[in-house]
N, C-alpha and C positions, 0 to 999 in steps of 0.2 A: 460752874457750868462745865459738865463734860462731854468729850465729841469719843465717838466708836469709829478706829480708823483701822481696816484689813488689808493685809497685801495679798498677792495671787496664789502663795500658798493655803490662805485660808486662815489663820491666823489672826487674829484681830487685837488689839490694842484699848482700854479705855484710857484716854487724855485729857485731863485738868486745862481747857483754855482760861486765858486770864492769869492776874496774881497767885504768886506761885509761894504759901504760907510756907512749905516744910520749907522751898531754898531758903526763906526770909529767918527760920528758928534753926535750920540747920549746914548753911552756907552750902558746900560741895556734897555734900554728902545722897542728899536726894538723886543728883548725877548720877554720882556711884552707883547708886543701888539699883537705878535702874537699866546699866550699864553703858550709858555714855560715858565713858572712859575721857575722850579728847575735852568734853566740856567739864569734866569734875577738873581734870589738870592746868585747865587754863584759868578758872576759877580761884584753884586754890593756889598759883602760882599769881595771880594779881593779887587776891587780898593777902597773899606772904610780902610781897611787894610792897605793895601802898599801904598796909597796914605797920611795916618795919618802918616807915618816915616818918610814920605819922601818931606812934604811939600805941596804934591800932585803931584810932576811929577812922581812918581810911578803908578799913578792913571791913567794917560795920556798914560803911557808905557803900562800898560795890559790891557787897549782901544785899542792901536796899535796891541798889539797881538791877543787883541780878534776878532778883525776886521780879519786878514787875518785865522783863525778858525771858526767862532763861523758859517756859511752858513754850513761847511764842518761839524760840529757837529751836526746842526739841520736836514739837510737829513737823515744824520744816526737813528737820532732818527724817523724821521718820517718812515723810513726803518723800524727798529725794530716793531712798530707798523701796520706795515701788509700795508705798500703804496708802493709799486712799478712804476717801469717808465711805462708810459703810449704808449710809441713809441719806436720805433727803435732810435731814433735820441736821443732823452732823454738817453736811457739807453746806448750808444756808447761815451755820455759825460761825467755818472757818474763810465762808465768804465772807461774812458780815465783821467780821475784824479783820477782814484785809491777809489772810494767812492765804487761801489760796482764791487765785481768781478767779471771775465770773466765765471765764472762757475753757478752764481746765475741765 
């Protein structure tokens, strides 16, 4: 399911709510490319971490976690930065998963 989210220059966004396949196939990299820079490095700086203890199935576990987060993280972010849903439909889905409230 995807929400259409525009800031006040006009500009608009399409965004994957939900499980997030490519971070699950392709760990930091989805970040990157779409230029969240701070979430690709904190990403790839945990499963460098947890995954050097652990042999690397640490590395695969917070790929798993980051997959079912990291969508839910990057709206918010692009929220904070002044994009809002562009429709009725958008914003009754980022309500209905609790991303932005019934009041905003």
């Amino acid at each position: 399911m995807k929400v259409v989210l525009k800031n006040p220059g006009g500009l608009t966004k399409e965004v994957k709510v939900g499980f997030s396949w490519t971070t699950f196939f392709f760990g930091f990299l989805p970040a990157l490319f779409r230029g969240d820079l701070k979430w690709a490095i904190i990403m790839l700086i945990i499963e460098a971490v947890i995954g050097s203890f652990t042999l690397g199935v640490g590395a695969v576990v917070t790929g798993i976690v980051f997959s079912f987060v990291y969508n839910k993280i990057y709206i918010k972010e692009l929220i904070e930065k002044g994009y809002t849903p562009a429709d009725g439909r958008s914003r009754a889905i980022l309500e209905s998963r609790q991303i932005l409230s019934r009041a905003a």
